[in-house]
N, C-alpha and C positions, 0 to 999 in steps of 0.2 A: 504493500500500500504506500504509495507516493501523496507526499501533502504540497497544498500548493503554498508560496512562499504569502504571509501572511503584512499588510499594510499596518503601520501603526494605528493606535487607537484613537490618537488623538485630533483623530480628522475632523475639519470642522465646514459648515457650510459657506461658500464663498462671496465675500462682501471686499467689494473695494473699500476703500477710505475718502469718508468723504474731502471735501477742500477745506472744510474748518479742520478735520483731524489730519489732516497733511499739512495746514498753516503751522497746528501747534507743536507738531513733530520737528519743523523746521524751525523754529524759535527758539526750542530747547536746543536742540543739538548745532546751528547755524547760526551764528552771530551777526550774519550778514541778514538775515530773515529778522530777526525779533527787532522790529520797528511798531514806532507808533502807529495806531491808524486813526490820523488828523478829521479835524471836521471843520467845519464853517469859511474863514479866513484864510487858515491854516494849509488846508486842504486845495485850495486854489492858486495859494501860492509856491505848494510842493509840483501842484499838477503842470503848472506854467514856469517851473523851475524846474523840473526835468527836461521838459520839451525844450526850454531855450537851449539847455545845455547837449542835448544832441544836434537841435542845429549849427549849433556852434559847432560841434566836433563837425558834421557831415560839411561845412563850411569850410573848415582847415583841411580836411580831408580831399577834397575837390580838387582845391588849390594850395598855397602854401600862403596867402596873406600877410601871415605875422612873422616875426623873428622866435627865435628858440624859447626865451625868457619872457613875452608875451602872453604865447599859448600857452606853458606851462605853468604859470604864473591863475591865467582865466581857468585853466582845469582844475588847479588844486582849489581856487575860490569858487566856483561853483560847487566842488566835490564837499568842500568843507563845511559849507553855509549849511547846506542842503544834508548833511550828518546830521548837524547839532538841532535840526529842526524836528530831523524823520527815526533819531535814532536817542531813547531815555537815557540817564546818568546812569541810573539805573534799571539792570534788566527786569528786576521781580517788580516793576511797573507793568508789565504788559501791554501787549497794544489796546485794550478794551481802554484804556485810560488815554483820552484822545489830547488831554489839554497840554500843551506846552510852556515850559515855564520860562517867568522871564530871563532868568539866567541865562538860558538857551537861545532865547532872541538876542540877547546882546551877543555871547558868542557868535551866533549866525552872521549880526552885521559885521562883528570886528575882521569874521574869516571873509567876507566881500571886499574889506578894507585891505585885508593882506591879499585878495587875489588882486584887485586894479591899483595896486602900488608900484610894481614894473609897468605896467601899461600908461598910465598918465605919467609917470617921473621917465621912463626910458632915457630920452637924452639925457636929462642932469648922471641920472647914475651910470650912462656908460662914460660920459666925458671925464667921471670922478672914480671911475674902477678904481678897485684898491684902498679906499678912502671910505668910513663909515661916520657917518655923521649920527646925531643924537638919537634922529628921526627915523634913520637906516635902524640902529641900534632898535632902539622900542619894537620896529613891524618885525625885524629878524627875530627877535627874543618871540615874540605875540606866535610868528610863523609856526615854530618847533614847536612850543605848548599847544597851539592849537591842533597840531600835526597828530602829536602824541595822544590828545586827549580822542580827537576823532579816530584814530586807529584805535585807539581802546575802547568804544563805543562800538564801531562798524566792525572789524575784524578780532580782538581779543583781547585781554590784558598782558600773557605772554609776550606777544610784540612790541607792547609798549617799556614792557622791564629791557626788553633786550636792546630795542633801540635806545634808554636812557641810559644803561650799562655801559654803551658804545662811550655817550656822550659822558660821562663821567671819567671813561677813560681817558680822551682825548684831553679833558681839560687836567686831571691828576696824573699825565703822563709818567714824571718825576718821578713820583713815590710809587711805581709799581716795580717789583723784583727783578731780576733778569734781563732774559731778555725781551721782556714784556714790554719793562722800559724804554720811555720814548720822550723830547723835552718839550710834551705839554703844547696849550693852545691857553691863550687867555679871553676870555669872553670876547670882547670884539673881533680876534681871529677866527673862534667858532663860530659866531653869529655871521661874519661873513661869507665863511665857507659853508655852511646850512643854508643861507637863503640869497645869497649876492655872489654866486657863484653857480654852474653847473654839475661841479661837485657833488652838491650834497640833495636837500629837499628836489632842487630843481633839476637833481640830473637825470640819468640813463632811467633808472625804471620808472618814473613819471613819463618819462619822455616816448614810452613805450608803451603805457597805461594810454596817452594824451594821442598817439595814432593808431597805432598795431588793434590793440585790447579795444579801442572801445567800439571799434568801427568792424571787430568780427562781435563783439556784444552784441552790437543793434542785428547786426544777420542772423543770429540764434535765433536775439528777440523776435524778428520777421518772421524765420522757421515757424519757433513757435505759432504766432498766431494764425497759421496756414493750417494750422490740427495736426501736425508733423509727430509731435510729440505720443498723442494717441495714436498715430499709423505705423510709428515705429512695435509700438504693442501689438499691433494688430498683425501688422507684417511678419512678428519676430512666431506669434501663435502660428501662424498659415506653417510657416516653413521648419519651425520646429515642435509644434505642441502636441502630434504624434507622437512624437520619438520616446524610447528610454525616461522616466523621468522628465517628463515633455517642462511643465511649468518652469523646471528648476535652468533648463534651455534655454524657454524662453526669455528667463530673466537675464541668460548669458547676451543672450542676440540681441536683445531688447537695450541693454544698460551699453551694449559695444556702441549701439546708434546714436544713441541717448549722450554719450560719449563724445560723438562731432558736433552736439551741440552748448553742453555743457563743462564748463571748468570745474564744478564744483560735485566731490564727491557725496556730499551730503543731498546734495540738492537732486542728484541723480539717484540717490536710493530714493528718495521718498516718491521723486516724479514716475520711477519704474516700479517701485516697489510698489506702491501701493494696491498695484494690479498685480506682481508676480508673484510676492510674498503671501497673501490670502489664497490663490490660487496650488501652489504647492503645498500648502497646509492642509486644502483639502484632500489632495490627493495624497498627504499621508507622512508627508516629512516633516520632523520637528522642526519646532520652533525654532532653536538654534541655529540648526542646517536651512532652514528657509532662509532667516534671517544673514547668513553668513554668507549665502549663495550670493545674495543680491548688492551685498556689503564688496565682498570682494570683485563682484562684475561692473559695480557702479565705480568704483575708485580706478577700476583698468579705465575708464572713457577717456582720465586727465591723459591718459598717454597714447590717447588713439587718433592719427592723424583720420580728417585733416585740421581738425582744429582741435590742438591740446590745449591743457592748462596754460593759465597767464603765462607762469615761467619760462614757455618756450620760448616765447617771442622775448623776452629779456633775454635768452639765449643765442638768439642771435648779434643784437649791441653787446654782447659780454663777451664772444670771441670775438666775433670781427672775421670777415672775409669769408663769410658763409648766408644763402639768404634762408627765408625761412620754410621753402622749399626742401632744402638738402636737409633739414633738421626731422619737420617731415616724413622726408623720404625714407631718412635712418633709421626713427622709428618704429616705422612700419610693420618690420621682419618681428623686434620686438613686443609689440600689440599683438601681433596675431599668436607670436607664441605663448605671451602671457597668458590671453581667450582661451588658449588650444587647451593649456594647463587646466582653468579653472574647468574647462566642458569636459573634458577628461576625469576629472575628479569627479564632478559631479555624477556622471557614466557610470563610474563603477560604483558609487554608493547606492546608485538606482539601482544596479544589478544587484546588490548586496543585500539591501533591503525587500525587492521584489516589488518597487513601484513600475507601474507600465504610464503609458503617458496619456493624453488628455482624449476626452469622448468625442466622436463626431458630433454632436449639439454645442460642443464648448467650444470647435472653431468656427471662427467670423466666416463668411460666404468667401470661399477664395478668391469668383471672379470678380468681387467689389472691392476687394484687399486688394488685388492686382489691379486692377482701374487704376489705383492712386498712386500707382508706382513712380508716377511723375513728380511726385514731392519730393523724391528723393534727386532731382534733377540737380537743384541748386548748390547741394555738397558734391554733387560729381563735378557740376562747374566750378568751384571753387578748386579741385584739382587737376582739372584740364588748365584753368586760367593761371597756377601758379605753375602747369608742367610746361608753359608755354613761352612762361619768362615775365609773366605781370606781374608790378609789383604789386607786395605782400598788398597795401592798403587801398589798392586799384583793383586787388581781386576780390577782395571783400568787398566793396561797395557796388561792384557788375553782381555779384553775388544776391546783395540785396536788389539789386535789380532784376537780376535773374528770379528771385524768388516771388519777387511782385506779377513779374508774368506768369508763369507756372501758375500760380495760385489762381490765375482766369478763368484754366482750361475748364474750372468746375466750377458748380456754385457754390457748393459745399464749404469749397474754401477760398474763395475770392476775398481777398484784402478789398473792403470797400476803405472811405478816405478818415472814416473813424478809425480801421484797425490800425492803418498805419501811423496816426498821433498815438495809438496807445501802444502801440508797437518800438516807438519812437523813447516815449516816459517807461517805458518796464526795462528799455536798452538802457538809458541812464539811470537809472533806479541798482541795476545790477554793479553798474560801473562802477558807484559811491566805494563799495569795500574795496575795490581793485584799486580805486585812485588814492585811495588811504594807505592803505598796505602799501603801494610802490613809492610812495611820499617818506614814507617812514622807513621803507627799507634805504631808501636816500641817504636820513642819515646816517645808515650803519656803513654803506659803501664813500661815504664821504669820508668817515673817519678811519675807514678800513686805507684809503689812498694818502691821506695827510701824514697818517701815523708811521705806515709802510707795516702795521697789523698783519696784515693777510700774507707777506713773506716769513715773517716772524712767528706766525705759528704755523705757515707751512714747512718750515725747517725745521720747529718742533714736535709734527707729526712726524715727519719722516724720521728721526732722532728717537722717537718712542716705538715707534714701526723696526729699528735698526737698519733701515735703509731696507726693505721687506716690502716690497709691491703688495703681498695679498693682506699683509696686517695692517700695511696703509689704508687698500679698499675696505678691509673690515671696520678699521676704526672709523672712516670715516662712514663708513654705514649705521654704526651705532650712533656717529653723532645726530645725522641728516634722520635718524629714526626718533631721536632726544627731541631735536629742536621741533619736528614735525607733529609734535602730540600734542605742542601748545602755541605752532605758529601755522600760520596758511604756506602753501606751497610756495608763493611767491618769496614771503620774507625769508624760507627756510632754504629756497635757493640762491638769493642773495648774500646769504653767511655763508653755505656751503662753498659756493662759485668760487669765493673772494679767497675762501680761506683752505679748505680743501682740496678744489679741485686743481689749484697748482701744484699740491705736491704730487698728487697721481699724476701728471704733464710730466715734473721736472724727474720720479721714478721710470716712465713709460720712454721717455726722449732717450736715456741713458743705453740703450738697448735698438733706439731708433732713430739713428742719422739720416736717414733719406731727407730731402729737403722735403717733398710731397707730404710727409707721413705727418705733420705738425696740426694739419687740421682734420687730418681723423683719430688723432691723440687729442685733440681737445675738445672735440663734440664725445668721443667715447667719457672723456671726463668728466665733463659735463652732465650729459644723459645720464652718469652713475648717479650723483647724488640728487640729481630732477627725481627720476626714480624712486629712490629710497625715501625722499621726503615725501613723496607721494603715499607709501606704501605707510606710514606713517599713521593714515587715516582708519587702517585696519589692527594695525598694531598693539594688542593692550600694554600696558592698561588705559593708557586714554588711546581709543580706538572710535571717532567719533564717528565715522561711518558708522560701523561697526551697530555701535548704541544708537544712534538714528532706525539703521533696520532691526535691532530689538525693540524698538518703541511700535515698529507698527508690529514686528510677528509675535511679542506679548513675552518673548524667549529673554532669559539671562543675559546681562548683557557685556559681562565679562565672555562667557560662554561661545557670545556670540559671534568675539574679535577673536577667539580663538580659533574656533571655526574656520572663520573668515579667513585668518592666514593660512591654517594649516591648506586651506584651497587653494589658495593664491601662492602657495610655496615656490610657483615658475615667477614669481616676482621677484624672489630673495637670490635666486639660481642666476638668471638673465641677465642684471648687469655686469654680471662676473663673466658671463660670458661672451658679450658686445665688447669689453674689455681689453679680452686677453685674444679675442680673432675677431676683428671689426668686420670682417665679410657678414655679421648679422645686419649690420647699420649701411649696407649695397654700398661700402667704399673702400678700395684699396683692393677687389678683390672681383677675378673673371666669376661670371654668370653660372660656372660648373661648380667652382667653390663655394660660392652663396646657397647654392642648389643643394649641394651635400652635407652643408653645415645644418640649413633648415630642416633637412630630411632625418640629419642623426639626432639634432635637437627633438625633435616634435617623438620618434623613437623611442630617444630619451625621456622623455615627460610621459608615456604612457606607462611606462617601467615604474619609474617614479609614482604615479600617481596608482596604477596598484598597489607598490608596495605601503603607502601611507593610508588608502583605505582598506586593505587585505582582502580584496576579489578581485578577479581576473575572470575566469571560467569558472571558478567555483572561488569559496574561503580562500585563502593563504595560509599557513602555516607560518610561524615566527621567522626562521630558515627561511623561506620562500619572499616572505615581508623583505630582509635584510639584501637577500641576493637582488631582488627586482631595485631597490632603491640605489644598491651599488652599480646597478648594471645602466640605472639611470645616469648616473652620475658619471663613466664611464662616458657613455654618447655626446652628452653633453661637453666634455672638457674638450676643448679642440685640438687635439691629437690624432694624428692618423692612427698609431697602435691602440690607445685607448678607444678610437670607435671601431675599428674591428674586435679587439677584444670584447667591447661591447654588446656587438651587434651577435658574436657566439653567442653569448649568453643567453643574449632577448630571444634567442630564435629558440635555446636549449629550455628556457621557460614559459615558451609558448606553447612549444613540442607536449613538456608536462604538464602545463596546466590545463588542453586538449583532450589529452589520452586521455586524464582522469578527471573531466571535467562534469560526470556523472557520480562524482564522490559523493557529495552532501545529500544527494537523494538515497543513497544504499546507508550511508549513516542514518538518516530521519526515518528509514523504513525499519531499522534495528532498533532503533530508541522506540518507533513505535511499537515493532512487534513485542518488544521487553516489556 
């Protein structure tokens, strides 16, 4: 007598989440969500204070009108104003509490006053560069507290310890030990180098916030209100919610899409979760596993071209001589093996547990899903227009253009000329965190350049590493995993950038003269700790993805970043291996070796990811757990003898796990006859 493999008990019926329980899901866990919701006066001057501020942006964007110190100057004053209005002192205010305190209106005016103070004074203060008058003095000081206090508002209090940290250093250079030691900056030095110089507030990541960032924000934005967002759900059920464990799929396919439109891992659980999460619970997987699937598929989006996290595009201004295409491009191989990782995992636990996948009543009509496959037009434009040499902020804005047409062919989702002002205020509304976080990581790159910081502890990693390439990457993955549990991706590639990723350069060069090889040793360095800081999000113990999708699937939510990693485990593997054979990142490296590296990796990741869940064809055995994960890890190291020894292996454990892959039923028929 054979038994059939039995579903958990704890299935439940399926109910999306409504938008009030996905507001407050993203409140708790999203710093960038938990804003007031204004009324009266209030409310009209946030609604017409967004809007101005996208025109403004799609107006520089066009053209180039202003000088460097203008725009960046009008972006951080709009960004600033528009914090201290839309976002409390405090969070345990709620947005139900619509009033604004006067506190907050005078900040608001003062942060207008610090943005049109380069734009009216321009001539006096270039004629007097170098030179800080009383008046200089007051807005710079006003600049940085304001900076601080709206990053700590809009993106989190982390960011702010660490960008004042910066600034204490800079000014107590002196008195710090070693070679930490530096001789200091005295008030008027920092006040100029923070805001009267491109250094600091007004340099590189504002300046990337102020074109790149905000002008693919407003193209999500448009996405979005084209019903993109629900088509991706829809699309991801047609084509996976048969299969294996279908739900737990689609949340993989669903969150990869979801992915080109959003930066934010938080904000990608809940927008996909709310649908896949409830859905796979019915069908029988805990809480935890629901919750972890969608944790770890939503945080892979920040790395899935074509449009990654903020960070990448600051990734481009940080090396130099790469555009945001070849960043992109590199990616790519990475993204898909991350996916491959978590769909793989997910695979065998469905096999393990004996979920089958979704009913025909529970998929959407395929030929109406298929209809709308033309929404997906505007992300394939946006990587034709950037394979074809547009630039980055010229292909985002055909993009939004693209999207406006697309959105015709139907009525469905036709942009009439409301959606597109509100399309406009939800583009800048997202932007506020971004323009704050890149202000504030300002000034931790300003003092990282004044002090010469960022050589000084990159010789002191490698010094604690002992000149040790892989203890280098490890350390610095612990740090880029430190700083990412209580900073956004953007400020935690900013520290990294500056201060890590040279010493992996100045290890990886030692080994690589070629002249050629300098900027695929610096996007590979790069990419490492973008990566890790990313991965961050699932990481416990603060794993804020993570506890986002424990909030909707009701699971633990320690539990639940544990999960989540242990899924994502081709997260922790991958940058080690773009690394040490850049042919993952299509550079440096013929079309045959790309081919065979992808082939042994993705190998490798099935090895892998039986031996961490223990099924394959049947159970695993302890012994069988141990050899699948070595044999993984074998494939994966770029070695010609390690993937053939490899590939023995995988074949010799396929062989067995095969033959006796009718074991557990001749076990279950003993236990029962007994």
């Amino acid at each position: 007598m054979t038994t059939e493999p039995k579903q958990h008990e704890e299935t439940e019926e399926f109910k999306m989440l409504t938008e009030e329980e996905q507001l407050e899901i993203l409140q708790k866990y999203d710093p960038e969500s938990n804003t007031r919701n204004v009324g009266g006066i209030f409310k009209k001057i946030v609604f017409f204070g967004l809007l101005a501020f996208s025109v403004f942006q799609l107006y520089t964007a066009i053209g180039t009108p202003f000088t460097a110190y203008v725009q960046r100057s009008i972006h951080l004053g709009f960004a600033l104003a528009l914090i201290f209005i839309l976002f409390p002192a405090r969070k345990k205010i709620g947005v139900k509490r619509n009033k604004v305190p006067f506190y907050d209106v005078i900040l608001s005016l003062l942060s207008i006053g610090v943005g049109l103070y380069w734009p009216i004074l321009i001539d006096d203060l270039v004629l007097r560069v170098g030179r800080v008058s009383t008046l200089d003095l007051i807005i710079g000081i006003l600049a940085i507290l304001l900076t601080l206090e709206a990053a700590r508002r809009a993106v989190g209090l982390p960011i702010t310890i660490i960008a004042s940290t910066f600034l204490v250093y800079a000014f107590f250079g002196p008195y710090f030990p070693g070679f930490l030691a530096h001789r200091g900056q005295d008030l008027e030095s920092l006040v100029q180098l923070m805001f009267f110089t491109t250094d600091g507030i007004l340099g590189t990541p504002i300046s990337v916030s102020a074109t790149f960032i905000f002008v693919f924000l407003l193209f999500g934005s448009f996405l979005v209100k084209t019903g993109v967002g629900n088509y991706f759900n829809d699309l991801a059920v047609v084509l996976a919610g048969r299969l294996v464990g279908g739900p737990a799929k689609v949340a993989i396919f669903s969150s990869a899409l979801q992915g080109t439109i959003s930066g934010s891992s938080v904000a990608n659980v809940v927008g996909s979760g709310s649908y896949t999460i409830p859905m796979m619970k019915k069908l029988g997987y805990k809480k935890e596993f629901a919750g972890g699937v969608e944790a770890a598929a939503s945080t892979g989006g920040q790395i899935m071209p074509p449009i990654m996290g903020a960070a990448a595009f600051l990734m481009v201004e940080f090396i130099g001589g790469v555009t945001y295409w070849q960043i992109a491009k590199a990616a790519a191989i990475p993204a898909l093996l991350y996916f491959t990782g978590v769909w793989i995992m997910t695979h065998f636990e469905a096999k393990r547990v004996g979920l089958k996948g979704m009913s025909e009543d529970q998929i959407p009509d395929r030929k109406e899903t298929l209809k709308k496959i033309y929404l997906l037009l505007p992300i394939l434009g946006i990587i034709v227009f950037l394979l074809i040499g547009i630039p980055t902020m010229k292909a985002a804005l055909l993009g939004i253009v693209l999207t406006i047409v697309v959105s015709s062919f139907d009525k469905s989702t036709r942009l009439g000329f409301k959606d597109m002002i509100h399309a406009l205020v939800d583009g800048a509304r997202t932007a506020l965190a971004v323009a704050a976080a890149t202000a504030c990581a300002g000034i931790i790159v300003g003092v990282v350049v004044k002090t010469g910081l960022g050589l000084s502890l990159a010789t002191g990693l490698i010094s604690a590493a002992g000149g040790n390439i892989f203890l280098t990457l490890f350390f610095t993955m612990l740090a880029a995993i430190v700083l990412g549990m209580g900073s956004p991706t953007t400020a935690n590639y900013v520290i990294t950038s500056t201060i890590a990723a040279p010493a992996i350069i100045t290890l990886l060069m030692l080994d690589t003269p070629d002249a050629t090889v300098p900027i695929v040793v610096a996007v590979s360095a790069h990419l490492f700790v973008f990566y890790f800081g990313i991965i961050a999000d699932i990481t416990p113990p603060v794993a804020l993805a993570a506890f986002a999708a424990a909030g909707i699937s009701g699971g633990d939510p320690i539990k639940t970043g544990v999960t989540s990693a242990k899924l994502a485990i081709a997260a922790f593997i991958i940058p080690y291996m773009f690394v040490f054979n850049p042919a993952l990142l299509m550079m440096g490296a013929s079309i045959p070796e790309i081919l065979w590296v992808v082939m042994t990796a993705i190998v490798g990741m099935i090895a892998i990811g039986a031996g961490m869940i223990g099924y394959w064809y049947r159970k695993c055995n302890w012994l069988e757990r141990l050899l699948a994960v070595g044999t993984g890890l074998l494939l994966i190291y770029p070695e010609t003898i390690t993937d053939i020894v490899g590939l023995v292996l995988f074949v010799a454990l396929v062989a067995v796990q095969w033959m006796t892959r009718n074991k557990d039923n001749e076990d279950e028929e003993v236990v029962v006859a007994s």
